[in-house]
Structure formats: structure tokens, C-alpha cells
C-alpha positions as CSV (number, residue, x, y, z in Angstrom):
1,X,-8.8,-16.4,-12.0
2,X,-7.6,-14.8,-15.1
3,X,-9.1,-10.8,-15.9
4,X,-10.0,-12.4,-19.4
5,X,-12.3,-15.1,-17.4
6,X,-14.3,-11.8,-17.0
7,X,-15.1,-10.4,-20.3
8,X,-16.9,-13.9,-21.3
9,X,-19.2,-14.0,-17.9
10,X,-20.1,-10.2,-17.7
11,X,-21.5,-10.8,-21.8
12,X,-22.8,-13.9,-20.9
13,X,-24.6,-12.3,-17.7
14,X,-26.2,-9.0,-19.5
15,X,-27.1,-10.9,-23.0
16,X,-29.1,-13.4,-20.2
17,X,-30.4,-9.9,-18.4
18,X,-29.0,-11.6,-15.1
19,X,-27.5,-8.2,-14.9
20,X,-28.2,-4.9,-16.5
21,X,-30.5,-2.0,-17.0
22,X,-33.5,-2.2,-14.9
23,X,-36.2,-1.9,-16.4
24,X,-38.6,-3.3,-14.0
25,X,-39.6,-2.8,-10.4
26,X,-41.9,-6.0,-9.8
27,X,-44.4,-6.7,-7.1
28,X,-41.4,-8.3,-4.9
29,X,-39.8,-5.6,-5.0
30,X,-37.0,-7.1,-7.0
31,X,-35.8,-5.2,-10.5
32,X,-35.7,-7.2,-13.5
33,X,-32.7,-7.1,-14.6
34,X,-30.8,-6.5,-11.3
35,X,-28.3,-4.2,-11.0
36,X,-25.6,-6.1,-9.6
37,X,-23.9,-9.5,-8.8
38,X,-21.5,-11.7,-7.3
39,X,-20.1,-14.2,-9.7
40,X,-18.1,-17.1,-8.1
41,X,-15.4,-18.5,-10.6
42,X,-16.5,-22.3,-10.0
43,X,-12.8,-23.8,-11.3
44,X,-10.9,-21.5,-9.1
45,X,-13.0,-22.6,-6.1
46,X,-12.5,-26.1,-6.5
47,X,-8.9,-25.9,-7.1
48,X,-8.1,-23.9,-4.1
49,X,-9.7,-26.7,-2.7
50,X,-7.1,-29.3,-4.0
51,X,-4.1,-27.5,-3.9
52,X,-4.6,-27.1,-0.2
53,X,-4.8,-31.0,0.2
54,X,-1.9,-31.2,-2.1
55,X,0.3,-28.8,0.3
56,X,-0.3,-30.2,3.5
57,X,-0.9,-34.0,2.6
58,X,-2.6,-36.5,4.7
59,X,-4.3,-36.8,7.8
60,X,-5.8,-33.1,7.6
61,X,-9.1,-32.1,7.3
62,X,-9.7,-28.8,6.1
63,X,-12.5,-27.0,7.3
64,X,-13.7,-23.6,5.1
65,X,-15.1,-20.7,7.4
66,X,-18.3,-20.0,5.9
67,X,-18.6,-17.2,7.9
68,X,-16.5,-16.0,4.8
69,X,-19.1,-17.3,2.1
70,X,-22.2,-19.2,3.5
71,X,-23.9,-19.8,-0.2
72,X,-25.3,-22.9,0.4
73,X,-23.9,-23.8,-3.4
74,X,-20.3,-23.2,-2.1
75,X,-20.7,-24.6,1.0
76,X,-21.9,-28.0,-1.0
77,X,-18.6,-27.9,-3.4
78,X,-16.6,-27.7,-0.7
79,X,-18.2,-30.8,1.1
80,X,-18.0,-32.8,-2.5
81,X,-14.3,-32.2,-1.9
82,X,-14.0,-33.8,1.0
83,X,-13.5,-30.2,2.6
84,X,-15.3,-29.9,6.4
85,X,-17.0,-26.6,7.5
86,X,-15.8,-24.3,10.4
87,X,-18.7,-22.5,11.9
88,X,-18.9,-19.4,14.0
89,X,-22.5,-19.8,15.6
90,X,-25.0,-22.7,15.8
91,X,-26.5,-21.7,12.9
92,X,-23.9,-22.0,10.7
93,X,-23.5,-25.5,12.2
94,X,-27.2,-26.5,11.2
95,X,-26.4,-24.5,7.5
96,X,-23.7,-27.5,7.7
97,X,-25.4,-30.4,8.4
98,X,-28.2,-29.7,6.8
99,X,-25.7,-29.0,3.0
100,X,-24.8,-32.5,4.0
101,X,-21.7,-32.2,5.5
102,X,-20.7,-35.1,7.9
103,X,-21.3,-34.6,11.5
104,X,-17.7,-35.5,12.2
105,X,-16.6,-32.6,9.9
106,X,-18.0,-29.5,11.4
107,X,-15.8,-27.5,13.3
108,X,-18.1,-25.2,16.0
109,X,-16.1,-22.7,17.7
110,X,-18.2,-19.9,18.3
111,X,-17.1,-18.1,21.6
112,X,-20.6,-17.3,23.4
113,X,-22.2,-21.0,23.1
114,X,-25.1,-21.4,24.9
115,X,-25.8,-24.7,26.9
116,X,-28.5,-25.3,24.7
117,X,-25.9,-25.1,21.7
118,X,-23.4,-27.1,23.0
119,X,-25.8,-30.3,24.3
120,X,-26.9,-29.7,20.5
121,X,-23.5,-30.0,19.2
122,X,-22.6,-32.8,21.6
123,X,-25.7,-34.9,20.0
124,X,-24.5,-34.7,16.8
125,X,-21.2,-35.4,17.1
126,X,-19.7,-31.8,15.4
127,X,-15.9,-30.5,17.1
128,X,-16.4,-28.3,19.7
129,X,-13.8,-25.8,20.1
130,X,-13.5,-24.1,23.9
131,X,-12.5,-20.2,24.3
132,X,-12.4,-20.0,28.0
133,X,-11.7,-21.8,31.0
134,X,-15.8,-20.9,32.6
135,X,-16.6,-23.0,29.1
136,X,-14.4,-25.7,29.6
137,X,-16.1,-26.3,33.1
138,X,-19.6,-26.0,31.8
139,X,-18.8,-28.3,28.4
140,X,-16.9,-31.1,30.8
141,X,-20.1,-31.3,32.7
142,X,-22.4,-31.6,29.7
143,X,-19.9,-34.4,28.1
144,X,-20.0,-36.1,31.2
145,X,-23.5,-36.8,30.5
146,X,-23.1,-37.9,27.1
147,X,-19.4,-39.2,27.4
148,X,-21.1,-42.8,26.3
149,X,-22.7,-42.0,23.5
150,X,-21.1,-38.4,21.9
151,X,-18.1,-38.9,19.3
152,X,-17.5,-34.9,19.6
153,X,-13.7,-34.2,20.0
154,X,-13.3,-31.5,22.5
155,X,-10.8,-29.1,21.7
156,X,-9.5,-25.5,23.3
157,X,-8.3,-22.3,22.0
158,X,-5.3,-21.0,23.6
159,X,-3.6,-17.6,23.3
160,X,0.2,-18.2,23.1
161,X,0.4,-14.0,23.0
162,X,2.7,-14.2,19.6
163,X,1.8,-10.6,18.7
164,X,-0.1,-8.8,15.7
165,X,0.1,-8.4,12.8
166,X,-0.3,-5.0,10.2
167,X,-3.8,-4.9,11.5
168,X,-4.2,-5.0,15.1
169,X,-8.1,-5.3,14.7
170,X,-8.0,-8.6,12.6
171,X,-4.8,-9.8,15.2
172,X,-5.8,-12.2,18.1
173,X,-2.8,-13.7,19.8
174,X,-2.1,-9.9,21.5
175,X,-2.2,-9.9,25.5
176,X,-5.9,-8.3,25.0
177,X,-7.5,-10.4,22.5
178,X,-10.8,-11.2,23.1
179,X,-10.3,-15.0,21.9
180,X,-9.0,-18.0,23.6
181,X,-7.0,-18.7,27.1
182,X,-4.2,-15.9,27.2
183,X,-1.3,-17.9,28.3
184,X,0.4,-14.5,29.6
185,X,3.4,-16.0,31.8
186,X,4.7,-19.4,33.3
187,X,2.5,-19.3,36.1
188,X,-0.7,-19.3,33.9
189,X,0.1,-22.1,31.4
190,X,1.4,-24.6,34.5
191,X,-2.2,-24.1,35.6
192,X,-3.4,-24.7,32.3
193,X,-2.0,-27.6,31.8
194,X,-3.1,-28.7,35.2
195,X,-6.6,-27.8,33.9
196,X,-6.5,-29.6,30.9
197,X,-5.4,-33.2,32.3
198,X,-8.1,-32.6,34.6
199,X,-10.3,-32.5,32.0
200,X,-9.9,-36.0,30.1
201,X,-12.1,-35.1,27.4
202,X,-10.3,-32.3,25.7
203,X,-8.0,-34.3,23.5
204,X,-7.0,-30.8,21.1
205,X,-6.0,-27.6,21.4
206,X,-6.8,-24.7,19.0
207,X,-5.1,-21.7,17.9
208,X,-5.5,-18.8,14.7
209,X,-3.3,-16.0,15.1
210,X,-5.2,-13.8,12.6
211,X,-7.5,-13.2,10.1
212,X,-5.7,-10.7,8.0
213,X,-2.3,-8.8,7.9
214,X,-0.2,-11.7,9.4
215,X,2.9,-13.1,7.8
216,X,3.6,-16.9,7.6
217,X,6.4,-16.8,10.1
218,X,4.1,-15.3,12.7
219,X,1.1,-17.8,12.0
220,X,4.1,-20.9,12.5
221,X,5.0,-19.3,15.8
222,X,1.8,-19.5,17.1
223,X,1.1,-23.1,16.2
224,X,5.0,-24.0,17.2
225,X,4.5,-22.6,21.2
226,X,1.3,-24.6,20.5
227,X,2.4,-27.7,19.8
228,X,4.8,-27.5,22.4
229,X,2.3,-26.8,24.9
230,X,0.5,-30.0,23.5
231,X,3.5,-32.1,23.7
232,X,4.0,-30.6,28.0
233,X,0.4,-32.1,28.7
234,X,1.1,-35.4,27.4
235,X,4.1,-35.1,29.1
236,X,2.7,-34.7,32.4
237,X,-0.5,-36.5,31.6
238,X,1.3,-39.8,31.2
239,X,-0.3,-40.3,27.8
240,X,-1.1,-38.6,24.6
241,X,-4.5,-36.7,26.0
242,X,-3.6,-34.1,23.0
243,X,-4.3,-36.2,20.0
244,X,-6.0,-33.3,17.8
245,X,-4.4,-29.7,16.6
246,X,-6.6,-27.3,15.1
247,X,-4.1,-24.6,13.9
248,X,-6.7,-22.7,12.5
249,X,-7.0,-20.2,9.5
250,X,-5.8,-16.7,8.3
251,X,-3.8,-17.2,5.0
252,X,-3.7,-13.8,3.8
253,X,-4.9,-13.2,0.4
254,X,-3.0,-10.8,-2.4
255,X,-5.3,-8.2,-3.6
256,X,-3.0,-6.2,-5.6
257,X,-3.0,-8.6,-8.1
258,X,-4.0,-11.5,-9.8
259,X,-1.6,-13.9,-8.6
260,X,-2.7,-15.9,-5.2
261,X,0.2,-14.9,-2.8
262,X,1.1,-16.8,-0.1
263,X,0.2,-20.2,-1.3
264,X,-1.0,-23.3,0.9
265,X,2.4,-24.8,-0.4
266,X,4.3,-22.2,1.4
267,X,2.6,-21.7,4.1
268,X,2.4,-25.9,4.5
269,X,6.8,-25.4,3.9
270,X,7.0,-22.9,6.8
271,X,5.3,-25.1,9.1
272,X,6.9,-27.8,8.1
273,X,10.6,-26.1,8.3
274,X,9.7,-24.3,11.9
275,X,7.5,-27.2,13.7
276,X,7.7,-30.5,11.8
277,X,6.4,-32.4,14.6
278,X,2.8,-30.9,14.2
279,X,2.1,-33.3,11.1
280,X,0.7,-36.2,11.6
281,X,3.0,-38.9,11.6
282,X,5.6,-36.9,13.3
283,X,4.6,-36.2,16.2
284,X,1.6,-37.2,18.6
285,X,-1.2,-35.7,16.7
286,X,-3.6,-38.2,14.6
287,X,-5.5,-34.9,12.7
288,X,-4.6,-31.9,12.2
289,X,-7.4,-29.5,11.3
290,X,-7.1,-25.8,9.4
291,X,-10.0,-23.2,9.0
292,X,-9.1,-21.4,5.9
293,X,-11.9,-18.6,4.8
294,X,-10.0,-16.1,3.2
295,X,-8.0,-18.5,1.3
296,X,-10.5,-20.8,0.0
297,X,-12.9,-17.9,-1.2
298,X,-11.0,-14.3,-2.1
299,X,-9.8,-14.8,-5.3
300,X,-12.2,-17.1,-6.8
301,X,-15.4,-14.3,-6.6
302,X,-16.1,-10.8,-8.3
303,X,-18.7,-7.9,-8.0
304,X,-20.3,-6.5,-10.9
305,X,-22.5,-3.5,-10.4
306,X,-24.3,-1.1,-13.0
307,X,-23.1,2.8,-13.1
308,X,-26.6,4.4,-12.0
309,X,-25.3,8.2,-11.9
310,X,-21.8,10.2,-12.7
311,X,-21.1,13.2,-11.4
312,X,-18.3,16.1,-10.6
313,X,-17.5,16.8,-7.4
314,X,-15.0,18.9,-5.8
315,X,-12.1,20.1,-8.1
316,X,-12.0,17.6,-11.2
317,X,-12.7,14.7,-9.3
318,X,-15.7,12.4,-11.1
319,X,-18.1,10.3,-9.0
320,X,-20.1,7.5,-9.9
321,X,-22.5,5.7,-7.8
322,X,-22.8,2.3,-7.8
323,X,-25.1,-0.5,-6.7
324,X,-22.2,-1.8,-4.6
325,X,-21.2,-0.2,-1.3
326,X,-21.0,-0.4,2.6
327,X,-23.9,-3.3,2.2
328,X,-21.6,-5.6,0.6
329,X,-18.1,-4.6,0.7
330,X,-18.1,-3.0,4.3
331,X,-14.2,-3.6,5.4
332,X,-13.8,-1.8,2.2
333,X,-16.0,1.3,3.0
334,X,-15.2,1.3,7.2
335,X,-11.6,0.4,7.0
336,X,-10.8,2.5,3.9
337,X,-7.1,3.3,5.3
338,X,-6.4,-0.2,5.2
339,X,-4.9,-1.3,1.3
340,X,-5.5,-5.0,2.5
341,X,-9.0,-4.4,2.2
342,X,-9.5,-1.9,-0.7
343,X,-10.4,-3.8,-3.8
344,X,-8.7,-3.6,-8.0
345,X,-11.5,-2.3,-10.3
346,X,-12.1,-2.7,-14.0
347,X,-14.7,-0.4,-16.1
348,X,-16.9,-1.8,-18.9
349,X,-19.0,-0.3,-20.7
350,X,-23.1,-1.6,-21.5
351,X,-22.0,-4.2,-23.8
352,X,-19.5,-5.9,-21.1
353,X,-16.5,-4.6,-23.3
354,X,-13.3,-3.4,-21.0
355,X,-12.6,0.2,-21.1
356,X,-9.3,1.0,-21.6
357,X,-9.2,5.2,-22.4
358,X,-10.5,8.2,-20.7
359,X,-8.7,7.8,-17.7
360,X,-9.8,10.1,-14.8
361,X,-9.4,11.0,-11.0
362,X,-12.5,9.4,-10.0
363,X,-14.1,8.7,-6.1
364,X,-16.7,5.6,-6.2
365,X,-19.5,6.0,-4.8
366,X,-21.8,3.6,-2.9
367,X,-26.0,3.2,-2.8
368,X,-26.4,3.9,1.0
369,X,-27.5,7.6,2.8
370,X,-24.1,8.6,4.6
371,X,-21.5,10.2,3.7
372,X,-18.6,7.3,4.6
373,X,-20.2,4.8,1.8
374,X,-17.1,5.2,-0.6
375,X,-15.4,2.3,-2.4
376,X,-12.9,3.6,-3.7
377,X,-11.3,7.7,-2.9
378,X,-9.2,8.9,-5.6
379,X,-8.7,6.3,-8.1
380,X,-7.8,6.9,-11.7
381,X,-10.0,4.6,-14.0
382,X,-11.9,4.7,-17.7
383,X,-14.3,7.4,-16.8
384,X,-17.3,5.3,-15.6
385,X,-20.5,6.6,-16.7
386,X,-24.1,6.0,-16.5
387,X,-24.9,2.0,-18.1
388,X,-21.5,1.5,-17.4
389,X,-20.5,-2.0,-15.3
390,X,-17.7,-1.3,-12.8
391,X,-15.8,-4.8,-11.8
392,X,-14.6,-5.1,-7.9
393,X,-12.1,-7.8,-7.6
394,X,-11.0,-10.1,-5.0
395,X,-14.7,-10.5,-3.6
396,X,-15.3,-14.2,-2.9
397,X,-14.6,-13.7,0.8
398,X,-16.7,-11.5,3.5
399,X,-18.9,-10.0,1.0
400,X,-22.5,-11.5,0.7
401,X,-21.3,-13.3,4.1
402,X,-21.5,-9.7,6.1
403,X,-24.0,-7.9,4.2
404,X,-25.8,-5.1,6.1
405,X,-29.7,-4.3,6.1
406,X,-28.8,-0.2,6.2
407,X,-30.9,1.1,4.2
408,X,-32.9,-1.9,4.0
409,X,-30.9,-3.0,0.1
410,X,-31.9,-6.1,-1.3
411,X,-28.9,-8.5,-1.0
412,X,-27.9,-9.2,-4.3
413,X,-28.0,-12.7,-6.4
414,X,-25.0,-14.9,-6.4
415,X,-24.2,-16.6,-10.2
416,X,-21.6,-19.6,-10.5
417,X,-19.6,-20.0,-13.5
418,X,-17.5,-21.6,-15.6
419,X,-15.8,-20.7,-18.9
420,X,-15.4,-23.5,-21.1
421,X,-13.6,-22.6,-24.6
422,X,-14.0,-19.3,-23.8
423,X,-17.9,-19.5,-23.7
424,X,-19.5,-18.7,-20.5
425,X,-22.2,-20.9,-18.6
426,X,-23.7,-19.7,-15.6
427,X,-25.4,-21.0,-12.6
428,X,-27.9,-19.2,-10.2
429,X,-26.6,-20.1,-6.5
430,X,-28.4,-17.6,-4.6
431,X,-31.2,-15.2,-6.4
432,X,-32.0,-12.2,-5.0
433,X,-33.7,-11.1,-2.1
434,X,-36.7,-9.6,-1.9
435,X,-39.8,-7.4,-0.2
436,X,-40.7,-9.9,1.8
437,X,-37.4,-11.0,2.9
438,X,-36.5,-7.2,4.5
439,X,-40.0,-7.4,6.2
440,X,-39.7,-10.8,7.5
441,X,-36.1,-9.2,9.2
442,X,-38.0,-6.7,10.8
443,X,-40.8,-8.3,12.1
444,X,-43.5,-7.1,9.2
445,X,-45.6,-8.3,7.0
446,X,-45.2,-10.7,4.7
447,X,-47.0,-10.0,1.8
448,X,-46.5,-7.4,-0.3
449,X,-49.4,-4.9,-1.6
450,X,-51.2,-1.4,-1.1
451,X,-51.8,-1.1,2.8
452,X,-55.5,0.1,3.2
453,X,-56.7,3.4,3.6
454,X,-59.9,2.4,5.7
């Protein structure tokens, strides 16, 4: 998504007060306009979406984590493209089915199903990914029920202990990660594969050696000790039980610049160069599933909040306090020693013009009560001022998708867009919350006036 994509949208998106000054507090709660947005780049979406197919060719289906971006609009696109949808709990399963996306496509590998959740799945057909061998037993008896009538594909996540990567807490093929079967020595993956050819209905195995922080060579080595495992329980099954690999997500996304580094097209070449044999066609595997999040949805979403103060603090530092914070960017905030997860900021000024002089040492300051809610320490920028807009980068992913009710902040609305001969046009996906929303969280009331005095 090219910077000047910006300048167009931000105009656009204050001449339309979708963003702004408030100068409203309505009965909901709500301000009119609001003071800050996500904007999802529309084109940049959908091509991530392609140039994934592209790379890894046929016989995949590619299944976005919405835990990374659960707007019902995205979620939609990404089903129009033919793209399945990885879910994390059994609601994001129902989000799924209920945006339209085939039964057959939904990927459910939450790791604390209930039984409830997993007859549910089982009904409707949706891939059930195991974590752990007390799962498996309880999930072979409830397809043994249904074994006539269920078209689920069984899978399970294994551990092949590859290592982490820069950041252990996004790493989960170490010997302690919570995920999976941990295939620590010999002696426990014989009895695995005993396990599994016990169990006729798994027919895949599952793997994601990280979220963030891990380097293509280390993501191939988990799915190459995977295959292999695959290929030893067909090998002592008789047959090809394992028919499905799900090899999972974790492309890591570039945030220093513009640029979308690693691509699907090199990760697809490292596979390809360290474990051909994991493509269909090559080896005994008739799909091949991925659960990219990250690199479906970074790059192709921005923040754009309003300056509400400025200030000095300390010795010459300037702080601003913006709209955005630990709500919506909390990896930012929490895990500020970690560059992966720090976001590239632009200053604009009222009018949505880029601010280019004035450069200061400048903190940036967040809208919740404590003291960690800092976006950015020690940045030098435009000197951001009250009316100003600040511009967070790199946002698409794990923003709205974790946002926290401290504080009880309205969740902001979500705008799609697309630039067209340089004039913007922009869609409402998600508006923003409001009064009744927060209350209906915590149990309260649901409609919104003076409480009586009597």
C-alpha cells in the first residue's frame, strides 16, 4: 500500500466528517465526528489474497485467521476469493458460516473445545484440528457416532520441537509450548504414530511454528519433520491414513517499511526447495491447508487518530495523546521492547496534509489511565499538535481483532477503501460502538438516559 494511498483517504475521511473534530457527544454515547479509524486498503487485501494462490498453486486452500481481523466485511472478501477461514473458538466458526463461508472451508482449531463445540462442528462438517492426545480420545468417540453422516476431516497438531524464534512468546514448537503433541524423543512419536493408526479418522496432521519472529527456514523445518512423520504413519498404516497437511500460518510481516517482506512466493520456494513432497501431487497429500493472519491483513490496514492534547514532559521531550493506545494496538503498548511490533508513524495536520518540518523528540501517548499506555517512546516526528491526525502503519492485523474494554473506550469504526484516479471512495465496514454496547458487556442496561433520582 503506497504512503501516497494515504493523503487521498485521510481528505476524503475528514471532508465526509468520518473522522475529525468532535463536536458532538450524542445520546449513544458516540461523538460525531469520531476521533479515530481503521481504514482497510480494499486492493491490497484482495491481492494478498491472489498472490498467495499464485505462490503455492493448486490443491491448497488457504484459510485467513480472523482472529487477526474478524470484520465481517473482510471476512466476506476473503470468502469471494475462494479464501477459507481459520478459527480460534466456536464463535469464530459460527462468524464463518454465518459470512457464508462453506462448511467444508472452516478450519476450527481452538485448543479448549468443548464436547458441545466439537458435536457442533462435527454437524456441520467444518476441519477439526486436535491439540492433545485426551482430545483425540474424546473427538474419536464423538465421530464414531456421526462417522456415517459427518464430512469433517479430522486433523492433529503436533509439536516437532524445531525451536523459537526472536520472540519466544509468539514461538510454539519449543519443548514447553502450550500447543499441540510435543514429540520430545523417539520413544514418544513411535507411540504417536501407534495412536494415530489407531484412530482411522484422523486423516491430517497440523503444525504452525510461530506467529511472529520466525524465519522461513525454521517454519520449512517444522512442516519437513512433519511431513515425514506423515509419510512413517502411512508407512506403518499400510495405506495413506494422512491424506491432509495443515502447515499452518506465521509469515512474518515487514514493518519497517512499505515493502511486504517475506513474500508468499518465497516462502512457497523454501518449502518447495527443503520438502517438495508436501505439495500435492508430490507426495501423498490431496490438500494442503495454510492459516495465514498476519500475512493476509498487516499491510493492507492503517490507524488514524486525532491529536486531543500536546504537552512537555521531562527534558524536551513533547507528548501528545492520542485516541489510539493499549485498546487497540496492545502488542504495541505491552511488548514495547519488541521492534516487530512497534508501528511507522506519519503526522498530518487538520486538513489531512503530511507534515514534513518541525521535527521533535516526541513520546505518544495513549487514551487509557496508566502509566504503560505509550505507543511510541522517543520518536522524532513533525511536532504533532492539538487537531493534528497521527497515521500508525501496518495495522490491518491484531488491532480491532484484540481490542480491550479498559477503560470501557468505544471500539472504533472500520472504513474500506479504495483509490481510484487518485480520488478516494470509502466504505463503512464496521461503525462504531456505542453506550449500549459497553453496558450490554457488562451485564447493564441497555438503554441509555438519566437514571432516576426517586
Amino acid at each position: 500500500m503506497p504512503l501516497s494511498d494515504v493523503t487521498p483517504v485521510l481528505k476524503e475521511a475528514l471532508e465526509k466528517q468520518l473522522i475529525g473534530t468532535p463536536t458532538v457527544l450524542n445520546d449513544d454515547g458516540t461523538t460525531s465526528p469520531p476521533p479515530m479509524a481503521l481504514f482497510i486498503d480494499v486492493n491490497t487485501f484482495k491481492e494478498n489474497f491472489e498472490n498467495c494462490k499464485k505462490a503455492f498453486g493448486d490443491g491448497f486452500l488457504h484459510a485467513m485467521a480472523i482472529k487477526a481481523n474478524p470484520v465481517s466485511s473482510c471476512i466476506k472478501m476473503a470468502i469471494a476469493a475462494g479464501i477459507g477461514i481459520e478459527c480460534a473458538s466456536i464463535a469464530e466458526v459460527m462468524h464463518a458460516l454465518r459470512c457464508g463461508c462453506p462448511e467444508e472451508h472452516v478450519v476450527f482449531d481452538s485448543p479448549v473445545k468443548t464436547r458441545p463445540e466439537i458435536d457442533y462442528a462435527l454437524s456441520h462438517n467444518v476441519h477439526i484440528n486436535i491439540d492433545n492426545l485426551q482430545e483425540l480420545t474424546i473427538i474419536a468417540e464423538a465421530y464414531a457416532k456421526v462417522k456415517d453422516t459427518t464430512k469433517t476431516v479430522v486433523g492433529v497438531r503436533v509439536n516437532p520441537v524445531v525451536g523459537s524464534g526472536s520472540m519466544a512468546i509468539f514461538s510454539t514448537c519449543t519443548s514447553t509450548s502450550k500447543f499441540g503433541v510435543t514429540l520430545l524423543d523417539d520413544s514418544v512419536r513411535d507411540s504417536f504414530i501407534s495412536k494415530v493408526v489407531e484412530t482411522p479418522c484422523v486423516t491430517c496432521l497440523h503444525i504452525h511454528v510461530g506467529s511472529m519472529g520466525c524465519k522461513l527456514g525454521l517454519m520449512a523445518e517444522g512442516v519437513q519433520k512433519t511431513v515425514q512423520l506423515a509419510l512413517d504413519i502411512n508407512k506403518r498404516a499400510g495405506f495413506d491414513q494422512i491424506q491432509v497437511l495443515d502447515i499452518g500460518g506465521g509469515l512474518p510481516a515487514n514493518v519497517d517499511s512499505e515493502e511486504a517482506t517475506p513474500t508468499f512466493e518465497d516462502y512457497a520456494k523454501t518449502l518447495g526447495d527443503l520438502v517438495p513432497e508436501m505439495f500435492p501431487g508430490k507426495g501423498p497429500f490431496k490438500r494442503v491447508i495454510t492459516e495465514f493472519g498476519q500475512g493476509f491483513n498487516c499491510k493492507s490496514g492503517w490507524i488514524a487518530s486525532r491529536v486531543e492534547y500536546d504537552k512537555q514532559v521531562g527534558e524536551g521531550i513533547h507528548l501528545p495523546l492520542i485516541h489510539a493506545g493499549a485498546d487497540i494496538l496492545m502488542r504495541t503498548c505491552y511488548l514495547s521492547g519488541m521492534p516487530k511490533h512497534q508501528k511507522r508513524m506519519y503526522v498530518y495536520n487538520s486538513t489531512g496534509d503530511v507534515k514534513e518540518d518541525d521535527v521533535c523528540l516526541q513520546d505518544i501517548g495513549g487514551p487509557l489511565c496508566f502509566s504503560g499506555d505509550i505507543v511510541a517512546k522517543g520518536r522524532t516526528l513533525p511536532r504533532a499538535v492539538r487537531g493534528d491526525i497521527v497515521v500508525l502503519r501496518d495495522c490491518g492485523a491484531n488491532s480491532i481483532s484484540i481490542f480491550s474494554r479498559h477503560c470501557s473506550r468505544l471500539a472504533p469504526p472500520v472504513y474500506g477503501y479504495q483509490v481510484v484516479d487518485g480520488q478516494a471512495r470509502l466504505t463503512v465496514f464496521k461503525e462504531s460502538e456505542c453506550i449500549d454496547d459497553i453496558l450490554h458487556f457488562f451485564g447493564g442496561a441497555t438503554n441509555w438516559g438519566t437514571p432516576s433520582r426517586s
